[in-house]
N, C-alpha and C positions, 0 to 999 in steps of 0.2 A: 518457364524455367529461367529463363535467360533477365527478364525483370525482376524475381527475387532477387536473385545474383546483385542486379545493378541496384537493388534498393538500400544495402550495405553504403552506398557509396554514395546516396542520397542525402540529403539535408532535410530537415523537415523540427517541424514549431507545432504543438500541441497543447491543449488544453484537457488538463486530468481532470476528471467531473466524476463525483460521488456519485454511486449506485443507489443509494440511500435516496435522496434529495435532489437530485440533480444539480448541483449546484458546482461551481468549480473553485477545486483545491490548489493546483498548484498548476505550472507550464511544464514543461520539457522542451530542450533543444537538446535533439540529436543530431552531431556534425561527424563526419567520416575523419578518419583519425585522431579525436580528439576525448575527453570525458565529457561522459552527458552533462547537462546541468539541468538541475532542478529548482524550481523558485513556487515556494510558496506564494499561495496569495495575498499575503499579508504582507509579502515582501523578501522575509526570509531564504537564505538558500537551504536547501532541503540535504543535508548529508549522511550518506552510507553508513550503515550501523554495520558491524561484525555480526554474524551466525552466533557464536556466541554469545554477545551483550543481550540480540533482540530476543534472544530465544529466554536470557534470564529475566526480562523484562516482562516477557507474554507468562511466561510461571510464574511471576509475582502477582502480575493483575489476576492470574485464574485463583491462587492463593487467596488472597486479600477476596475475588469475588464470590468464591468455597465460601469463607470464613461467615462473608460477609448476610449469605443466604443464610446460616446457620443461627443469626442472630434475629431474636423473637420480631425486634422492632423494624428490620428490614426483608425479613425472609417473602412481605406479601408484595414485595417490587416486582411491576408486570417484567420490566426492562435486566431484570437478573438475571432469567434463567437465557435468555437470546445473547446476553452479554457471555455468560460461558461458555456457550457453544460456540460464541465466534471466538472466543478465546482461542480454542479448542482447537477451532480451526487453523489459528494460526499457526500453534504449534509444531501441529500436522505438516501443514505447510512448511515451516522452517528445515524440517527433519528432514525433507526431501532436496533441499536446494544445492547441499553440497560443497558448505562454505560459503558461498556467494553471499558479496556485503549487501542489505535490501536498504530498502527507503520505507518509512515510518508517513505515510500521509495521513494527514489530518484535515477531515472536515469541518471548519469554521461556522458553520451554518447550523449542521445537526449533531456534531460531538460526532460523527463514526472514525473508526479509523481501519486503515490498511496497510499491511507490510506488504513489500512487493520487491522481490530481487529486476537487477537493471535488466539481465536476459527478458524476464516475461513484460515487464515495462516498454521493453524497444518494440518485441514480436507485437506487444497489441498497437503500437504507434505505431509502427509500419504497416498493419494489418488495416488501417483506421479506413473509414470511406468518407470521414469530413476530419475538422481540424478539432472535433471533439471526442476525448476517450474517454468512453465511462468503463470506472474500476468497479469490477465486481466480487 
């Protein structure tokens, strides 16, 4: 009990790694009273979407990717129908979160992507048994 407690107050350097590929996306430092940061691996800093914005963004890709199964010339894409359900997902996902601004990770290696509010970001960092977290 007494070490969750203290893990708040911990410091700790991680490495985000695609579920997909294994491959890693971005770092996180988490520092006790400060904002996390995020750094892509490309270099970029990784910043906070609103609830709103991300949620109108995951409804456009599900839209565009509706649309896009409907059409003769792309409907036979193995990669379409797995692309709406994780849409799908994500949605799902947003609806629950409760405002909370998320992080839009991208994996460089295989195209996947994850939204992920900073709450469940920190709990799997902190939960972590090496310095690698893989998002699933």
């Amino acid at each position: 009990m007494l070490d969750s407690v203290l893990s708040v107050f911990r410091r700790y350097q991680r490495e985000l790694v695609c579920g997909y590929c294994g491959s890693v996306m971005a770092w996180i430092a988490l520092r006790p009273f400060r904002h996390p940061a995020v750094r892509h691996v490309t270099g970029g800093e990784v910043s906070p979407m609103g609830e709103a914005l991300a949620m109108r963004v995951a409804r456009t890709r599900l839209a565009t990717a509706q649309q896009t199964a409907r059409d003769p010339l792309f409907n036979r894409d193995p990669d379409l129908p797995c692309f709406i359900e994780h849409t799908e997902r994500q949605i799902n996902y947003l609806r629950v979160q409760g405002g909370e601004p998320v992080y839009e990770l991208l994996c460089s290696e295989c195209g996947a992507n994850y939204i992920r509010s900073m709450p469940d970001l920190s709990t799997q960092v902190r939960r972590a048994l090496s310095g690698r977290v893989p998002i699933r």
